[in-house]
DRENDO-1510 file (C-alpha; in Angstrom, 1 decimal, always signed):
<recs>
REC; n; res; u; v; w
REC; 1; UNK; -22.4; -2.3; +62.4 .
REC; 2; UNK; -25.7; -2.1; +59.8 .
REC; 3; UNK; -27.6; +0.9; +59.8 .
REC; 4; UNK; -30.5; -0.8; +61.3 .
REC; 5; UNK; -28.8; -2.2; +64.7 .
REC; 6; UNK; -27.0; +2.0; +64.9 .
REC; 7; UNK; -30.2; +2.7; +64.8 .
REC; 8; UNK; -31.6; +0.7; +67.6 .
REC; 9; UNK; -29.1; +1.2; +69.9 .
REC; 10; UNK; -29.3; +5.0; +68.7 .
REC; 11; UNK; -32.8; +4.6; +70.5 .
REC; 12; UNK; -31.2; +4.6; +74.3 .
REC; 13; UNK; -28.4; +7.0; +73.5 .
REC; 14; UNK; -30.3; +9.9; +75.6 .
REC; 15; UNK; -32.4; +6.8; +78.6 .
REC; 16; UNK; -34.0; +9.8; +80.1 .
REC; 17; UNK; -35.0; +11.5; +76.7 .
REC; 18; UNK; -35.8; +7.9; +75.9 .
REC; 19; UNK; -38.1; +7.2; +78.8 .
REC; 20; UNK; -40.0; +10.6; +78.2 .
REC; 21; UNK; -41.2; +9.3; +74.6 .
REC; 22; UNK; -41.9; +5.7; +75.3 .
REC; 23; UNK; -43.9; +6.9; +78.3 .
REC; 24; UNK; -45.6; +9.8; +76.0 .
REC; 25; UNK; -46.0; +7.1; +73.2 .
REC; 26; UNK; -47.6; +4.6; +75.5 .
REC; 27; UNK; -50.1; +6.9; +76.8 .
REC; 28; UNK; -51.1; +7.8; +73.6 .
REC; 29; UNK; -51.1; +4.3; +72.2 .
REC; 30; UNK; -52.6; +3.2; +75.2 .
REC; 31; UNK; -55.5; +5.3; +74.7 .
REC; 32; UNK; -56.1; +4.1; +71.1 .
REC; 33; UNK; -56.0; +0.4; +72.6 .
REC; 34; UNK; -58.4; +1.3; +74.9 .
REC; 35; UNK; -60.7; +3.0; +72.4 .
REC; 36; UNK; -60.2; +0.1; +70.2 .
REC; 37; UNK; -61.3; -2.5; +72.8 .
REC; 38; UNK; -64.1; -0.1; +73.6 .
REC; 39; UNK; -65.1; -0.1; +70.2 .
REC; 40; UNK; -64.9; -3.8; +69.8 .
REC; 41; UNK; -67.0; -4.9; +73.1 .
REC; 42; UNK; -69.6; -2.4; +71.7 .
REC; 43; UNK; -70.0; -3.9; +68.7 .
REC; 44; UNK; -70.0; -7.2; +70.2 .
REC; 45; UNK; -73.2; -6.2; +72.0 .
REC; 46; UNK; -74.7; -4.1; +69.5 .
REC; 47; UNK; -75.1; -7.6; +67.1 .
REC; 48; UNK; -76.4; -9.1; +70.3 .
REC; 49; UNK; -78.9; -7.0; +70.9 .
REC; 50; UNK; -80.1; -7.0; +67.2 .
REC; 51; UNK; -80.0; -11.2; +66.7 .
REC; 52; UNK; -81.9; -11.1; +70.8 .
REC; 53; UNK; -83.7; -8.0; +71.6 .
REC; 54; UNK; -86.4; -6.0; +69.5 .
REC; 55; UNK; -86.4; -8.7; +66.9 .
REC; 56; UNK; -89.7; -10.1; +68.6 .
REC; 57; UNK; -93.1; -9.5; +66.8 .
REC; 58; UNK; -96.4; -9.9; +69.5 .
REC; 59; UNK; -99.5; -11.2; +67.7 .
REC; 60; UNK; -103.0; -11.2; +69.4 .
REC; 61; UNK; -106.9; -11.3; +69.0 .
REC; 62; UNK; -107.7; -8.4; +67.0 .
REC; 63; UNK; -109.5; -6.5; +70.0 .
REC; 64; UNK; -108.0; -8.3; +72.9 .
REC; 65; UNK; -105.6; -6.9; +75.6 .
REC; 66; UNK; -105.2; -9.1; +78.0 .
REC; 67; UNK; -108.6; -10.3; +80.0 .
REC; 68; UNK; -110.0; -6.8; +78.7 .
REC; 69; UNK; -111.2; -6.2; +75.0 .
REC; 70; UNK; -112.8; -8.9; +73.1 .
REC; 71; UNK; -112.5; -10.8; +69.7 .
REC; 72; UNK; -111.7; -14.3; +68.7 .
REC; 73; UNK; -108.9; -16.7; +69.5 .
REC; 74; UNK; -106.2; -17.0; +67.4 .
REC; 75; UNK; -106.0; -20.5; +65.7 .
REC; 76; UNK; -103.1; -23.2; +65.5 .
REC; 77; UNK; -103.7; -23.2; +61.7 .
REC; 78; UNK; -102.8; -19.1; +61.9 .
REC; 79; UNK; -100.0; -19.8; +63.9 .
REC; 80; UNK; -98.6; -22.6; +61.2 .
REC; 81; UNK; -99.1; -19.6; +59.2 .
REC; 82; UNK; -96.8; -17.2; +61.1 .
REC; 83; UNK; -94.1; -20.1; +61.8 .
REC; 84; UNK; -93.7; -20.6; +58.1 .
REC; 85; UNK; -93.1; -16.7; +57.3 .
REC; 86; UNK; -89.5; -15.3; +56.0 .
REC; 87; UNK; -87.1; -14.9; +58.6 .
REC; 88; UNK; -89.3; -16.3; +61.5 .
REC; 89; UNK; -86.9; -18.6; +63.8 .
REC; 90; UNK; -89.3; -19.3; +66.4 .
REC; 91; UNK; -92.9; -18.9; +67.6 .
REC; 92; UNK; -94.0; -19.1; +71.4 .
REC; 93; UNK; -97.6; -19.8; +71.7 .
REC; 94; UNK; -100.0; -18.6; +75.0 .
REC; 95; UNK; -103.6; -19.7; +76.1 .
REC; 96; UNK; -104.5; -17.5; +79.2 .
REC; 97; UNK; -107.3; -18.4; +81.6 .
REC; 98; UNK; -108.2; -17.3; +84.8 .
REC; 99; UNK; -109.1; -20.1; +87.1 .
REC; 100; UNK; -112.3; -18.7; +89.6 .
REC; 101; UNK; -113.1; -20.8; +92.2 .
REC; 102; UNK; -115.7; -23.3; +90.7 .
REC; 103; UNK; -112.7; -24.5; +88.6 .
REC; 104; UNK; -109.9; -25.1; +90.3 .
REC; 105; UNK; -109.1; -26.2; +94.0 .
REC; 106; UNK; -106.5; -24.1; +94.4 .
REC; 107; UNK; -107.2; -20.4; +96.4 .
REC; 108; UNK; -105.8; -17.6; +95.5 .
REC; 109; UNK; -102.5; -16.3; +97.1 .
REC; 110; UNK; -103.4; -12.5; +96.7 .
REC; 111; UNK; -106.0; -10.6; +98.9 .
REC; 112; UNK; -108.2; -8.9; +96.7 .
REC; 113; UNK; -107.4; -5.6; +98.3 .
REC; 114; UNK; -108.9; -2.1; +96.9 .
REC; 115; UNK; -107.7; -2.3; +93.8 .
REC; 116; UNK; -109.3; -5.9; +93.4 .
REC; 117; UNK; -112.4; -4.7; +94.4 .
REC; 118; UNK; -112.5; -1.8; +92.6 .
REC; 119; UNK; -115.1; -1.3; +90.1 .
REC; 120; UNK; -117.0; -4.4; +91.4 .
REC; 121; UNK; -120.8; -5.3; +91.3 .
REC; 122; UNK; -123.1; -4.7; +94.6 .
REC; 123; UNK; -124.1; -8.1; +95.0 .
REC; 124; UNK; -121.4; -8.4; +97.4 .
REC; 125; UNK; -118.8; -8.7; +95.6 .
REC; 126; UNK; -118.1; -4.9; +95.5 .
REC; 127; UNK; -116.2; -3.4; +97.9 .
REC; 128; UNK; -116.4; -4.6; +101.5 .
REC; 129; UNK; -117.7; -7.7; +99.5 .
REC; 130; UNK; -116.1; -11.3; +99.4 .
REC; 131; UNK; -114.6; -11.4; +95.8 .
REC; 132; UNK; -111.1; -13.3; +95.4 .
REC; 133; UNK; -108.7; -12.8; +92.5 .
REC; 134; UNK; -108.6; -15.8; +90.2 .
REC; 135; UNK; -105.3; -17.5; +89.8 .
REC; 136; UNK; -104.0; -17.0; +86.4 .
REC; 137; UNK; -103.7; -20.0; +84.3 .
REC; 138; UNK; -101.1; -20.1; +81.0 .
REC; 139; UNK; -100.8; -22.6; +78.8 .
REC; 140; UNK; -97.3; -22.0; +76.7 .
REC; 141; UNK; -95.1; -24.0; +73.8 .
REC; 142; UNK; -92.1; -22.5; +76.1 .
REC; 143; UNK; -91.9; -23.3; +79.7 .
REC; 144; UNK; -89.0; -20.9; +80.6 .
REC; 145; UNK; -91.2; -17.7; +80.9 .
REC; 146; UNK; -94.6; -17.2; +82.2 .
REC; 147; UNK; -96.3; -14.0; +80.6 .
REC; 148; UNK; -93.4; -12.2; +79.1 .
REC; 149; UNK; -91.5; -12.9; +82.4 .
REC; 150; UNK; -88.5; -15.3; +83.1 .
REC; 151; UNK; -89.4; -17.8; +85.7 .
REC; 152; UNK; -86.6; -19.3; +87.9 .
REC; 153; UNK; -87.6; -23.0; +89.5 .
REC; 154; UNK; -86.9; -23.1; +93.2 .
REC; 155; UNK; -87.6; -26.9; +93.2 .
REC; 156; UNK; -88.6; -29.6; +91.3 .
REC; 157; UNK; -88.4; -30.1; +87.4 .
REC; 158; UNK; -89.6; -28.2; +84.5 .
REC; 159; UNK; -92.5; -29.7; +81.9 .
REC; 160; UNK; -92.5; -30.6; +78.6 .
REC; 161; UNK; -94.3; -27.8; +77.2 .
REC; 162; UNK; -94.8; -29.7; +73.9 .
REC; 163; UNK; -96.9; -33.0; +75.5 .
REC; 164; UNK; -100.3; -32.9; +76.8 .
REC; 165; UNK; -100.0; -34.5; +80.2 .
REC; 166; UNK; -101.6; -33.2; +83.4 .
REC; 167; UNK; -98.2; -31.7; +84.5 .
REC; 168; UNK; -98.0; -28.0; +86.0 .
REC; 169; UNK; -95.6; -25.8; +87.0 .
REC; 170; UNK; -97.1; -23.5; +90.0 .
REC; 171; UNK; -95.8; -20.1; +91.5 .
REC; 172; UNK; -94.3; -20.4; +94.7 .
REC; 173; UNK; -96.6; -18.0; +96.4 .
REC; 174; UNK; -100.0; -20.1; +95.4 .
REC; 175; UNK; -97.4; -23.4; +96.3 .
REC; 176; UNK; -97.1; -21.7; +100.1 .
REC; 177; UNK; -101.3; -21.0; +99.9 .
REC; 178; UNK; -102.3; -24.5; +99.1 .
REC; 179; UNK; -99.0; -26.1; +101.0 .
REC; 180; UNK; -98.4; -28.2; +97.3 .
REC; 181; UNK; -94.9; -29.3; +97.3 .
REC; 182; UNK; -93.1; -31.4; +94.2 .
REC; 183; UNK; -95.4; -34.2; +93.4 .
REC; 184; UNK; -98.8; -32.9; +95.5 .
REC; 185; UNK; -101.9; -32.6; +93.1 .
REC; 186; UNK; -104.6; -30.1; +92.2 .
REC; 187; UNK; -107.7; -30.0; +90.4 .
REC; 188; UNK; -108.6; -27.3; +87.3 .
REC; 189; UNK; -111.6; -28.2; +85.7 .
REC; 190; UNK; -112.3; -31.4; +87.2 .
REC; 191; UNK; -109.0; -33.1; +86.4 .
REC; 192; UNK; -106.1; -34.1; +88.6 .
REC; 193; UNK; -102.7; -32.0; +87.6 .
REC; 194; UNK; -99.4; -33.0; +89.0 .
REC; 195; UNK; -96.9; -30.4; +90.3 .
REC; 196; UNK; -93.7; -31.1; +88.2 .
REC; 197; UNK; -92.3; -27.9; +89.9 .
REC; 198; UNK; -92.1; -24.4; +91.7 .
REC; 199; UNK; -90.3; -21.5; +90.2 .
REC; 200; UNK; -90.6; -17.7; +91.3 .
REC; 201; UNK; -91.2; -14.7; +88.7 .
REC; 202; UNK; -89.7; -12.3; +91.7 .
REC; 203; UNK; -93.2; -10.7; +91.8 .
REC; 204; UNK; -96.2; -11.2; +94.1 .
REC; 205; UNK; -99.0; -11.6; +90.7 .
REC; 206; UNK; -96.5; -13.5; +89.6 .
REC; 207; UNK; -96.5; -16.2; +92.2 .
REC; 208; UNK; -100.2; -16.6; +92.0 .
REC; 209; UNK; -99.8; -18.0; +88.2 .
REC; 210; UNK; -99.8; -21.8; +87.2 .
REC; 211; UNK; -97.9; -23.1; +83.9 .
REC; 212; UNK; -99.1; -25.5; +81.7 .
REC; 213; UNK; -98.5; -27.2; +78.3 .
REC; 214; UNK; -100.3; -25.4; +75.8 .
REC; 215; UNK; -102.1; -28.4; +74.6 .
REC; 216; UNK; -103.1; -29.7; +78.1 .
REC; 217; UNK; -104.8; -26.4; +79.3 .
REC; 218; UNK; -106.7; -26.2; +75.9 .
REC; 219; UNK; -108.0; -29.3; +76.2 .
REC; 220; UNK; -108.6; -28.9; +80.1 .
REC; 221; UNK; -110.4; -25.8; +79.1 .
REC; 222; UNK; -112.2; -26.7; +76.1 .
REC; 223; UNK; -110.1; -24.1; +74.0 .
REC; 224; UNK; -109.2; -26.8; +71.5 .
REC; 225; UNK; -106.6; -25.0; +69.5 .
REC; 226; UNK; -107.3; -21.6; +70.6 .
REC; 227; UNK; -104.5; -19.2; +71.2 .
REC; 228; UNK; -104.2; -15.8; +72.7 .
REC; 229; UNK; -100.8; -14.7; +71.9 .
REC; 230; UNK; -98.0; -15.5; +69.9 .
REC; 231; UNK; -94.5; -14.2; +70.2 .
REC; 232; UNK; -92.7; -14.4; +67.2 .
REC; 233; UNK; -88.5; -14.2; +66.9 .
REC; 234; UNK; -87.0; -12.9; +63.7 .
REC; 235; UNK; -83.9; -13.8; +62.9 .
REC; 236; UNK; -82.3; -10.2; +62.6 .
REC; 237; UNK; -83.9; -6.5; +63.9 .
REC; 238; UNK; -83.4; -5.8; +60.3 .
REC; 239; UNK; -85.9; -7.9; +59.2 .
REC; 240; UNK; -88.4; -7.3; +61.5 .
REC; 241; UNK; -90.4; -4.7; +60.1 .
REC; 242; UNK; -90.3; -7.0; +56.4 .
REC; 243; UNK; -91.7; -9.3; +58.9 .
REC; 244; UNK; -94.1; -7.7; +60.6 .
REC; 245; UNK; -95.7; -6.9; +57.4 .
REC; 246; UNK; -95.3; -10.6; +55.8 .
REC; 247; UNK; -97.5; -11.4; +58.8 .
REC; 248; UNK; -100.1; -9.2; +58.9 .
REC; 249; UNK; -100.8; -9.5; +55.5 .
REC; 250; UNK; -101.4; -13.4; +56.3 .
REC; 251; UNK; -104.1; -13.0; +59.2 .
REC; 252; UNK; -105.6; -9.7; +57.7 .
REC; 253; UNK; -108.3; -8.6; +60.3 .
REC; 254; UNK; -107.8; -11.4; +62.3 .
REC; 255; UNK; -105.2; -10.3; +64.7 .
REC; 256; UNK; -103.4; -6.8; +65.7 .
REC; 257; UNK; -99.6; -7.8; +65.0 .
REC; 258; UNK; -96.9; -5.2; +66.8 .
REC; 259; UNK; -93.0; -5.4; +67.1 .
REC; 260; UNK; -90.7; -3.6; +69.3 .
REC; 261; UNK; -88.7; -2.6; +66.8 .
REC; 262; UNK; -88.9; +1.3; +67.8 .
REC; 263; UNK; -88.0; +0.4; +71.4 .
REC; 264; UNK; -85.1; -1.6; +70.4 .
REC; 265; UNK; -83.9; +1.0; +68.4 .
REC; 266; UNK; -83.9; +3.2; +71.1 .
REC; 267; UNK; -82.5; +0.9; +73.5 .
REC; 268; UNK; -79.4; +0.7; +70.6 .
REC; 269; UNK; -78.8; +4.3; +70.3 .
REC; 270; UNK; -76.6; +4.7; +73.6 .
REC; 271; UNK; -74.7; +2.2; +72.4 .
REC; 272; UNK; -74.3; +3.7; +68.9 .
REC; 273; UNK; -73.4; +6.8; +70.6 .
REC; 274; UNK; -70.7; +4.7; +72.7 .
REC; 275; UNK; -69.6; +3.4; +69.8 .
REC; 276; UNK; -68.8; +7.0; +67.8 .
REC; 277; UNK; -66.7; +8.7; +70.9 .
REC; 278; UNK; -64.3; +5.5; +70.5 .
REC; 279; UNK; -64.1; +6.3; +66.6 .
REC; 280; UNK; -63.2; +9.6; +67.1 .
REC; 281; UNK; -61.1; +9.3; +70.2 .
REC; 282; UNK; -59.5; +6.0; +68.4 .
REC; 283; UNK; -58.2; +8.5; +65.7 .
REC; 284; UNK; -57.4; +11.3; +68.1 .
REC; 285; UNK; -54.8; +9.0; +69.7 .
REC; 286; UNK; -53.5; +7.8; +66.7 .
REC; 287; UNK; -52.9; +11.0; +65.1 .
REC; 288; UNK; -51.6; +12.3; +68.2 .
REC; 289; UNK; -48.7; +9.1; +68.2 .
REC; 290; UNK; -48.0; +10.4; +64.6 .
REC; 291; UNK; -47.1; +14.1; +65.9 .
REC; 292; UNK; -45.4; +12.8; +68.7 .
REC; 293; UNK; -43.0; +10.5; +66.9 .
REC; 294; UNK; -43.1; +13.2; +63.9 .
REC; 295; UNK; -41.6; +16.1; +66.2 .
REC; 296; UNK; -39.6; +13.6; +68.3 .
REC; 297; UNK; -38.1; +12.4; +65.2 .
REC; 298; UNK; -37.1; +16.3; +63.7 .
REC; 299; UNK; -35.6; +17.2; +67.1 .
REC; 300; UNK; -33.1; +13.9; +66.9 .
REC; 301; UNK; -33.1; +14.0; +63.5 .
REC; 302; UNK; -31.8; +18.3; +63.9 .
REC; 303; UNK; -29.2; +17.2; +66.3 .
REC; 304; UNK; -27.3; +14.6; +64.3 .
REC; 305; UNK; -27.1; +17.3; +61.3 .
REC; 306; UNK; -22.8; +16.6; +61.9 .
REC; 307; UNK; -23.8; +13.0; +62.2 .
REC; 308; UNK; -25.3; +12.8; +59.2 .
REC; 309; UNK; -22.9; +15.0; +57.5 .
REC; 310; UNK; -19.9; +12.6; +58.3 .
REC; 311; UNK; -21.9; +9.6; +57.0 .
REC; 312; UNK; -22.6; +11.1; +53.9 .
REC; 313; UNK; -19.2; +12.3; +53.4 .
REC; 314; UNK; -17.7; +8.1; +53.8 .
REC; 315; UNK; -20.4; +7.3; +51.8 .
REC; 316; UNK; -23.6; +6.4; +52.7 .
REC; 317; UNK; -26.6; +7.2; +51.1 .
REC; 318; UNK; -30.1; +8.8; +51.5 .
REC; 319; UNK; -31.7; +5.2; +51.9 .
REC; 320; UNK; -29.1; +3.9; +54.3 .
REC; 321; UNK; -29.4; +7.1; +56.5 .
REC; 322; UNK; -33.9; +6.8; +56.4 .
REC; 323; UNK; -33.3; +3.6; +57.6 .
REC; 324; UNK; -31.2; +4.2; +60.8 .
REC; 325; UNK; -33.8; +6.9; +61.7 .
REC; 326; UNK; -36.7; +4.4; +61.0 .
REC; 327; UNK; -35.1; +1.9; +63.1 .
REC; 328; UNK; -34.5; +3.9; +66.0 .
REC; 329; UNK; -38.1; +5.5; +65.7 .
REC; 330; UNK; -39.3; +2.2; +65.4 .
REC; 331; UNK; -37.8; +0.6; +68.8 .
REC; 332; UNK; -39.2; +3.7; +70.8 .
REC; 333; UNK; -42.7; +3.1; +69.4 .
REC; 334; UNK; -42.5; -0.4; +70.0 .
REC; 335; UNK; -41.8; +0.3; +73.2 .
REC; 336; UNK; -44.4; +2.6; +73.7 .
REC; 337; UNK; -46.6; +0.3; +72.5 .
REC; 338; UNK; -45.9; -2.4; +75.3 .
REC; 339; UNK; -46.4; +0.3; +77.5 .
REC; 340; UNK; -49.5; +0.8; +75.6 .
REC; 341; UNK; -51.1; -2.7; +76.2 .
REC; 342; UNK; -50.4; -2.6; +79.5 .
REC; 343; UNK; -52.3; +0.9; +79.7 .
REC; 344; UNK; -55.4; -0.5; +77.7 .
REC; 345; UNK; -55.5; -3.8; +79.6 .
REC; 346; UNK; -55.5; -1.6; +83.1 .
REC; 347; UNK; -58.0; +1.4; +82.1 .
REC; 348; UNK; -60.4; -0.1; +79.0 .
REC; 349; UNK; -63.1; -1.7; +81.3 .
REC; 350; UNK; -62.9; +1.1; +83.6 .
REC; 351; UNK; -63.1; +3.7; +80.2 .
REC; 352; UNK; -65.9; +1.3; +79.2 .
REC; 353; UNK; -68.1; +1.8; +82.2 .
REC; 354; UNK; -67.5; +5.6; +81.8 .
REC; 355; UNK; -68.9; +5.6; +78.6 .
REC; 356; UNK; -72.1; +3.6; +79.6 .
REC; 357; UNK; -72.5; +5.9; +82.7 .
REC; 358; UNK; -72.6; +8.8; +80.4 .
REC; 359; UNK; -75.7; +7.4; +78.4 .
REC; 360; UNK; -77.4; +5.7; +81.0 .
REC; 361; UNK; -79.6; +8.5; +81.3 .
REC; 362; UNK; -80.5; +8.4; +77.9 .
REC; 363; UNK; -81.7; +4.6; +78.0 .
REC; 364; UNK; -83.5; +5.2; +81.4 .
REC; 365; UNK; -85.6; +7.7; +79.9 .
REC; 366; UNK; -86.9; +6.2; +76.7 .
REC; 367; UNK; -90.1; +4.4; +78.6 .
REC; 368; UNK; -89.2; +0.8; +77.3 .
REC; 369; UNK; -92.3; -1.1; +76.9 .
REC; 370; UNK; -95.1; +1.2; +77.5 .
REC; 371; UNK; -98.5; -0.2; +76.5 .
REC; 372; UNK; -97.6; -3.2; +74.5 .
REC; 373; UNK; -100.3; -5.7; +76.9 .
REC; 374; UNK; -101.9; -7.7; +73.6 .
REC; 375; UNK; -103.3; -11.4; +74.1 .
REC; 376; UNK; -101.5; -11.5; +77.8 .
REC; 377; UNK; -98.4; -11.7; +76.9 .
REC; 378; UNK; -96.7; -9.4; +78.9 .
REC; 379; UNK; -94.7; -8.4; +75.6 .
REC; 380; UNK; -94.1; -4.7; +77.0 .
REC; 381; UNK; -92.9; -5.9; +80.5 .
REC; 382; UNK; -90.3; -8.3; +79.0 .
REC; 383; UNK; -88.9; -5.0; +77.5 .
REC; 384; UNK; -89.2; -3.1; +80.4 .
REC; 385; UNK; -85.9; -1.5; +81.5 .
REC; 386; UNK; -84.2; -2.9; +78.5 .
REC; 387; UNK; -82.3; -0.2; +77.5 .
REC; 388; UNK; -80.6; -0.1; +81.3 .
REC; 389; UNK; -79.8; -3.8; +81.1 .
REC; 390; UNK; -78.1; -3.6; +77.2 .
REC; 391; UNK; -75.7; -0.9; +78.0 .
REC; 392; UNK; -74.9; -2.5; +81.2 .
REC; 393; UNK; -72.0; -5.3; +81.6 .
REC; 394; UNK; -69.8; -4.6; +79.0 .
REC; 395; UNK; -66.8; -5.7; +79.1 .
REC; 396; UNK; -63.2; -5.8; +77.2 .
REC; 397; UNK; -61.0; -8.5; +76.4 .
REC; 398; UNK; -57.9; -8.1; +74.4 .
REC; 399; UNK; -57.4; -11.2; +72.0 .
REC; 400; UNK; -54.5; -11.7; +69.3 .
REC; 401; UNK; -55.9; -9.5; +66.6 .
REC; 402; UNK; -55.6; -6.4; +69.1 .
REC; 403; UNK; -52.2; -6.8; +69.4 .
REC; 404; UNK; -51.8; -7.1; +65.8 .
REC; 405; UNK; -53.4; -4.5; +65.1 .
REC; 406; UNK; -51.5; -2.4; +67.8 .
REC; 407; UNK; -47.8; -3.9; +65.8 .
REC; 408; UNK; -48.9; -2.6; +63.0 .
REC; 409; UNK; -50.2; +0.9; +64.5 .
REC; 410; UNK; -46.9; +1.3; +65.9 .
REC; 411; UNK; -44.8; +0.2; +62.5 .
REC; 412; UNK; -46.9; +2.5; +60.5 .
REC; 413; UNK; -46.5; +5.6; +63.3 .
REC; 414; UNK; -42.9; +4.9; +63.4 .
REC; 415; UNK; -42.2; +5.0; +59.5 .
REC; 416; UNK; -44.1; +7.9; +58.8 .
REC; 417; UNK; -43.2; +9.8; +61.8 .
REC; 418; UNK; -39.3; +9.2; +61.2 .
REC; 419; UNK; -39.1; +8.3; +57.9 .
REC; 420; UNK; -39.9; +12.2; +56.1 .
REC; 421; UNK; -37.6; +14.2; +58.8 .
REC; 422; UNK; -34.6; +12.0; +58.1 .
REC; 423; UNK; -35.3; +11.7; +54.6 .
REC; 424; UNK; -35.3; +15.8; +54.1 .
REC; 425; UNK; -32.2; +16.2; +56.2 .
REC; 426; UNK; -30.9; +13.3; +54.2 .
REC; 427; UNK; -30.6; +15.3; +51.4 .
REC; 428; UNK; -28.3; +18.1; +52.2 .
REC; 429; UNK; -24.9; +18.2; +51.6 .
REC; 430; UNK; -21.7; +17.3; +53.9 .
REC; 431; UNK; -20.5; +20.1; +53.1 .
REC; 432; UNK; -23.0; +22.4; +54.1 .
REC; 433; UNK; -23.0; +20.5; +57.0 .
REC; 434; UNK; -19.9; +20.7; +58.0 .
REC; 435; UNK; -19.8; +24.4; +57.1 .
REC; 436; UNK; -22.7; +25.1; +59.1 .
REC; 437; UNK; -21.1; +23.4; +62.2 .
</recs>
């Protein structure tokens, strides 16, 4: 029999010895599994979040903040400018009106209240007075959002935000108002618009908003090529501030240019925080396989002094005798290692969530989004709660390269572990051996 099979079946001489280390082993390797998976979804999020969130750059009006402030439009032949900067992937242009009463046929869908009558005139508009909120008109180059906010169609079709037909998409609460379904027609500024379709933003302002092509509400308005914010995506966070920069160097005075760089940033550090306890926990559980197998390995390896001894003494040498040790410490590994991805496959998601739960608080508390209200964008409320969202829904998966990786964790645990106990007791003498017996 070769010294490698002795040593395998060595492995199950003692099963309840045997079942103590596998079931030791897995835990341990278990553990690193999970912190590896851990690691690896982490990571996987932590390049989303840079390619997707805080790589955005908000350009407006120098002066302007929303319907407040003042200054002058921004033009297409700036925002040509800003598409054609380094590391710019994509540009989202906004024209915002407000659509009173003498230009549109559509009423309003929210009552003016006490807040919308605050601060009003006394010529009866004030409070007590008759005043109506206008319905908020946006004119976009992407019809997916509607002032930083994602819009979900409840019926209908979306537009083409790129033509200049007298298409619309309306808010489902100014839809119930004006009883416009898919297809019905409204005027703004004299001129028939069709309803293409009816989404909901989840909020009551927001239902009270209408969407149009950028080109067909500057022309409708007579903002020919006026814009009043552009939302710019750079390819990587890392490039953002280069960016941001590049940009504001281009328009000069023309246009306050801010990123969200600082609140992405802080939306990242739970997760880089994550991403550290599974380093250090990953070599924890690693080192604490080696000492397992190390001390499991000089107890067996004690016990067989005689063994060894006789094998010596018919000939076999130092190498022959590492490698019967190896193998055996190998096999008990191995199978603590199956035990180990069957551990990491039950526990990681759950370790996962742990994790996130334990820096939740510091994303809640970071006040994503405060203040950034330039050009109408809604730039700060697309932000808002971001750092809950990021850290939330991760999730593990082990592929092929994990249990690679965990073979050759186990191969390397089980040589080193086995491989300098046997060797030293390799070395004595069968006679000394014997003697000592």
């Amino acid at each position: 029999m070769s010294f490698i099979a002795r040593g395998a079946k060595n492995a199950f001489r003692n099963p309840v010895r045997t079942g103590s280390i596998v079931i030791i082993l897995g835990l341990s390797v278990g553990l690193a599994i999970t912190m590896l998976l851990s690691r690896q979804a982490v990571d996987n999020r932590i390049n989303s979040v840079k390619s997707s969130i805080g790589n955005t750059i908000n350009v407006s009006p120098a002066g302007a903040q929303g319907f407040e402030g003042g200054g002058e439009p921004l033009t297409s032949a700036q925002v040509t400018k800003i598409t054609q900067t380094a590391h710019v992937t994509s540009v989202v242009s906004q024209l915002q009106a407000r659509l009173a009463t003498t230009d549109t046929s559509l009423v309003s869908s929210i009552d003016a209240g006490t807040l919308g009558r605050r601060n009003r005139g006394g010529d009866g508009t004030g409070p007590g007075g008759n005043f109506t909120p206008p319905v908020t008109a946006t004119g976009t180059t992407d019809a997916t959002s509607s002032q930083g906010t994602v819009i979900k169609l409840t019926s209908g079709s979306t537009i083409d935000a790129a033509s200049n037909d007298n298409v619309a998409l309306i808010g489902a609460a100014l839809a119930t108002k004006n009883n416009l379904t898919v297809g019905s027609t409204f005027t703004a500024y004299g001129t028939p618009v069709t309803v293409k379709g009816i989404y909901d933003t989840g909020t009551r302002f927001g239902g009270n908003t209408v969407l149009f092509p950028l080109a067909t509400l500057q022309r409708l308005s007579g903002q020919p090529s006026d814009v009043t914010s552009a939302t710019v995506k750079v390819d990587s966070i890392t490039n953002v501030a280069a960016t941001t920069a590049a940009i504001k160097t281009s328009l000069g005075d023309a246009a306050d240019v801010t990123s969200a760089q600082d609140t992405s940033q802080q939306a990242l550090q739970p997760l880089e925080n994550i991403r550290g306890i599974t380093l250090f926990s990953l070599i924890g559980a690693l080192a604490a396989g080696g000492v397992i197998t190390f001390l499991t390995m000089i107890m067996i390896v004690r016990e067989r002094r005689r063994e060894i001894g006789v094998l010596k003494a018919i000939g076999a040498s130092n190498y022959k005798i590492v490698t019967q040790f190896v193998s055996e410490a190998l096999v008990l590994t191995l199978l603590g290692s199956v035990v180990g991805v069957a551990v990491g496959a039950l526990i990681s998601n759950s370790v996962v969530n742990v994790l996130v739960s334990a820096n939740t608080a510091t994303a809640s508390s970071g006040g994503f989004g405060g203040g950034m209200r330039g050009g109408g964008g809604g730039f700060g409320r697309a932000l808002l709660g971001g750092g809950q969202n990021i850290i939330n829904n991760i999730h593990t998966a082990i592929g092929y390269d994990i249990l690679v990786y965990g073979l050759l964790g186990a191969v390397i645990i089980a040589v080193l572990g086995s491989a300098i106990p046997a060797f030293l007791i390799a070395k004595v003498r069968p006679a000394e051996v014997m003697r000592g017996e």
